[in-house]
N, C-alpha and C positions, 0 to 999 in steps of 0.2 A: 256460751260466750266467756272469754278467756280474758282478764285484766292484767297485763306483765307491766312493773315500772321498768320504764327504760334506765339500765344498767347507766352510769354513770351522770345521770342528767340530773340537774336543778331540778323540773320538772317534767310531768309529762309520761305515759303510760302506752301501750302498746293494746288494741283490743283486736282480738279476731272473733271470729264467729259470730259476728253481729247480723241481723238482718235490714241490713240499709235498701235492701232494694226491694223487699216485702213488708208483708204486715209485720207489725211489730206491735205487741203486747203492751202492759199497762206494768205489765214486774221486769220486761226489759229496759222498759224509757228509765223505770225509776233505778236498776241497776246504773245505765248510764249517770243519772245526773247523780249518784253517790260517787261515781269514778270520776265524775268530771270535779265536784266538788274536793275531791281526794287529790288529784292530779294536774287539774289547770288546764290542761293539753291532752288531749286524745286523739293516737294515731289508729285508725279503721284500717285493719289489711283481712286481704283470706274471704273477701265478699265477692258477690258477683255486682260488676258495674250495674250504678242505676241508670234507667232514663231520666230527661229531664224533670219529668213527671214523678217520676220516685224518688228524685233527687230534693225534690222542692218538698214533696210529703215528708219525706226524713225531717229535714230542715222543721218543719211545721210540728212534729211533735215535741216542740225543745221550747214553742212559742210561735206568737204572730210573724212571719216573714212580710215585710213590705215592700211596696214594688219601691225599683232605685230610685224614680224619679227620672232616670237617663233617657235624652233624644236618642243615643247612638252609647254602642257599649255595653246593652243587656241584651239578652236574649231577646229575640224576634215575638216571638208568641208568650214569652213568661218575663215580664221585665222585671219579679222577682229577683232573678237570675244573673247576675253580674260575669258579663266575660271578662279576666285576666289576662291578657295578651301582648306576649311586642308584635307582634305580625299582621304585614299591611297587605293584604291582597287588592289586587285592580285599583292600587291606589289608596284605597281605602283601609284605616286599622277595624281590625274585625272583633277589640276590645278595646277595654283601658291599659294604661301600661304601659312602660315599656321594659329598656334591659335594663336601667342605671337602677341605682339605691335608692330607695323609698324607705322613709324616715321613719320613725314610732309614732304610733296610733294607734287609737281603737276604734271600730267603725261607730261613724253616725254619735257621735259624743256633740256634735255640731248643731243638733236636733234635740228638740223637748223629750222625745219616746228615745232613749238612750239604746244601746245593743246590749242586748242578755248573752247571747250564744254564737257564735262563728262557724262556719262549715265550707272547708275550701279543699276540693279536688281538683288532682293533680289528671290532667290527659294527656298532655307530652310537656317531659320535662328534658332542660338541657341534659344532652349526652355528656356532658365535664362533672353535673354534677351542683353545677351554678343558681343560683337563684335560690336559696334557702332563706326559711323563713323562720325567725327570730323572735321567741316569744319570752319575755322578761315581766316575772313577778310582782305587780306591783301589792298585793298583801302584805308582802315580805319587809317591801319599803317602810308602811303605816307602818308595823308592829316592831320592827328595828329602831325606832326613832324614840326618843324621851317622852315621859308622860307628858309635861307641860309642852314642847315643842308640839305632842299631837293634838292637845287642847288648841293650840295658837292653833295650828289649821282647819280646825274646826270654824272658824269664826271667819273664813276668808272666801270668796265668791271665785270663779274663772268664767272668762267666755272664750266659747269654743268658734272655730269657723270653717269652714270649707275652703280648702287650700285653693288658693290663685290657680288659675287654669284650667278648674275644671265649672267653674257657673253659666259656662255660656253652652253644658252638657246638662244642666238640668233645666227641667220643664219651668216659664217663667212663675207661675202660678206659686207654687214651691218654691220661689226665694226668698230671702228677706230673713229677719229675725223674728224668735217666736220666742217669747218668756212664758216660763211656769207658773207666772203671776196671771197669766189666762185660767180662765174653765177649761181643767183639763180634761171635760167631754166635747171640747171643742177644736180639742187638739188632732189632728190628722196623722196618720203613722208617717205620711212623707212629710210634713211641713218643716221649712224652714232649712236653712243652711247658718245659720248661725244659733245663739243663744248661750245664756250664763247658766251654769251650775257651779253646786256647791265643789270646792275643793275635793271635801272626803265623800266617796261614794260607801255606801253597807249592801252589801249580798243578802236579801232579805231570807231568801235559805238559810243562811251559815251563821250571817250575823258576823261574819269578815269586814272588816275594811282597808279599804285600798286609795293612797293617793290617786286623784283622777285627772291625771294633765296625760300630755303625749306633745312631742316636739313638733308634730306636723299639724294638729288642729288649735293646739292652746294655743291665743293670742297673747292674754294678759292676766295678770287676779284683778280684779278691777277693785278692789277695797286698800289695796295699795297703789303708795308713786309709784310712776312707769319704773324709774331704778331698782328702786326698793323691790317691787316685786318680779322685776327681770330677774335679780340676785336670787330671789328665794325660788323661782321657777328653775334657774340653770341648774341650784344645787341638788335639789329634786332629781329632775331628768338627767342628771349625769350618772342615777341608778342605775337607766334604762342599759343593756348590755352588757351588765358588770357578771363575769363568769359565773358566779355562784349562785346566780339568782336567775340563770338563761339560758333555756335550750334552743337550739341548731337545729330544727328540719331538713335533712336533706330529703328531697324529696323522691318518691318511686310512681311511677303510670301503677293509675288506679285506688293512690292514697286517700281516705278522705281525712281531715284534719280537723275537730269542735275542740273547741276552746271559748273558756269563761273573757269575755268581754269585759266585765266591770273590774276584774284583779288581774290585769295582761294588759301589755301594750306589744303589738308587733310591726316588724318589719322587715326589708326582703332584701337581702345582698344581690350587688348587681352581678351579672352575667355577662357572658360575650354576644351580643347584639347578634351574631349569626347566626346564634342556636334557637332556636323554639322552646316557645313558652306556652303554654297554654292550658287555664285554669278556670274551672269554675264557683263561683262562691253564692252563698246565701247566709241572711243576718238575721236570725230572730232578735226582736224588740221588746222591751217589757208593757203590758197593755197599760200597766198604771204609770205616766211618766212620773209618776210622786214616788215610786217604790223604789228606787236605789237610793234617795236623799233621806229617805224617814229612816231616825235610828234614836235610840234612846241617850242620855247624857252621853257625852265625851269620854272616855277612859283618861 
């Protein structure tokens, strides 16, 4: 297995020779999560396509994969399995998705069990080239910022939520709000579409930290006035895309793409509605929802 940075990128690394669609060792996984930790972004090329079966096992050695929660929009037999799609057959879209721009996020920040890892394959991508996907550091953010500025965000709360549009696509069971303030052996890997966390998330590997917002799920820091902490969320998220801190996927049939969920925010430039999109993804989750909050004093 080969780890190339990719030449000119903020982040983000290039792996071949991996075996995503077979067994995979215990000194490969751990090669990975040193490159993932090292790089943010790992592009998988030079493998043989998995099944969905092998697709979901990959995913599972990285962490708990949980199912989406989705009536319509996963996979039929593995609701693990999220389809990415603009494309409607008989009527029907045969994913989520569509062509326009989808904001920054990180999956499931909305939920008590946060996302650890990301795993999103390309099956047919637009012929222009369109639809790239957009991964901005947020480590980079935390540790650019002043020590007292990073102290204040320590002290500061956010709630997350599931973007308008899509609640009437998850199971009703699964809705609602769910705090950390629960027994979190009582926490469900699907529950909830809402909930607060801490501002600063920690990489309990690395011991990184990464402001934890994204334009499309943060509503509010609810420890400030709605003003007050509008101002301090815009200045934040105005990181999100800034060159030096951001690589460009363009994507190739057959890419697969893992990236760290707790120090990343991404999102997907739109495309020409005509072209064909279609992707598949899977999210491991951390089993302990307390593990990305716990971290020792403030720097």
């Amino acid at each position: 297995m080969d780890v190339t940075p990719i030449p000119g990128a903020a982040l983000g690394a290039v792996v071949d020779g991996a075996h995503v669609s077979g067994d995979m060792d215990e000194a490969q996984a751990n090669e990975i999560w040193a490159a993932l930790d090292a790089h943010l972004v790992l592009v998988f090329r030079g493998h043989e396509t998995p099944t969905y079966e092998e697709f979901l096992a990959f995913g599972r050695r990285f962490g708990h994969i949980p199912k989406t929660g989705l009536t319509s929009g996963a996979h039929p037999d593995h609701n693990e399995i999220l389809i990415v799609s603009n494309l409607v057959e008989d009527g029907r879209k045969i994913g989520v998705g569509d062509a326009g721009w989808m904001g920054w996020h990180t999956d499931y920040s909305f939920r008590p069990r946060v996302s650890q890892v990301g795993f999103l394959e390309a099956v047919e991508v637009p012929p222009s080239g369109g639809g790239e996907t957009l991964f901005t550091d947020m480590y980079a953010l935390y540790e650019s910022l002043p020590a007292e500025e990073r102290r204040r965000l320590h002290s500061y709360r956010v709630r997350h939520a599931l973007r308008t549009g899509y609640e009437e696509t998850i199971e009703e069971e699964l809705q609602g709000e769910v705090s950390l303030g629960e027994d979190p052996r009582r926490i469900r890997a699907e529950d909830g579409t809402s909930t607060v966390h801490p501002l600063v998330a920690r990489n309990p590997r690395t011991g990184r930290r990464s402001v934890y917002v994204s334009t499309l799920n943060t509503e509010r820091i609810v420890d400030l006035a709605p003003d007050a902490g509008r101002e301090l969320l815009d200045k934040l998220l105005a990181h999100a895309g800034t060159p030096r801190h951001t690589y460009a996927h363009t994507w190739r049939p057959g890419d697969i793409v893992m990236w760290d969920q707790l120090g990343t925010v991404h999102a997907k430039r739109a495309f020409d509605p005509a072209e064909r999109r279609v992707m598949r993804q899977v999210v491991s989750i951390f089993d302990d929802p307390t593990a990305p909050w716990r971290a020792e004093a403030a720097a």
